[in-house]
C-alpha positions, -999 to 999 in steps of 0.1 A, spaced: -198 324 -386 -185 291 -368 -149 305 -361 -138 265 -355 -145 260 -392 -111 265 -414 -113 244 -445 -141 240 -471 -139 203 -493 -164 205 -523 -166 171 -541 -175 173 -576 -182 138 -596 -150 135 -625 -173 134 -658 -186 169 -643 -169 190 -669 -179 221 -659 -179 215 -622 -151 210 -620 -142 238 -641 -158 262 -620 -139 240 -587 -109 247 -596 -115 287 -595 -120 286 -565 -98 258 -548 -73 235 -548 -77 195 -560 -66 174 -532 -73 140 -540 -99 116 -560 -120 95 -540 -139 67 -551 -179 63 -541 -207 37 -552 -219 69 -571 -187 69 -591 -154 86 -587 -153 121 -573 -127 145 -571 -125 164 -539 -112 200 -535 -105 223 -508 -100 258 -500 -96 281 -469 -134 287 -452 -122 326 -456 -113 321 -493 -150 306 -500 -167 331 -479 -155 360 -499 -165 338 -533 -198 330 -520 -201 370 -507 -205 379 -548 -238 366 -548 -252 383 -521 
């Protein structure tokens, strides 16, 4: 584990119903961000927080 890593941002395009659903389980919206793929909704959460989410799958 990269101990300089602290925050995790997961963008998730804003017609993504269930993205974002499943985003906001898991983090905190921090803002909406606008692309030439469309707008985007960007969320973020502690590195230790997604760690332990992504540890279910394992």
């Amino acid at each position: 584990m990269n101990e300089a890593v602290k925050e995790v941002r997961i963008p998730a395009a804003v017609g993504n119903f269930y993205t974002n659903k499943l985003y906001r389980k898991i983090a905190e919206q921090i803002g909406v961000t606008e692309t030439r793929y469309g707008s985007f909704q960007v969320y973020s959460t502690s590195f230790e927080s997604f760690a332990r989410f992504c540890q279910r799958f394992t």
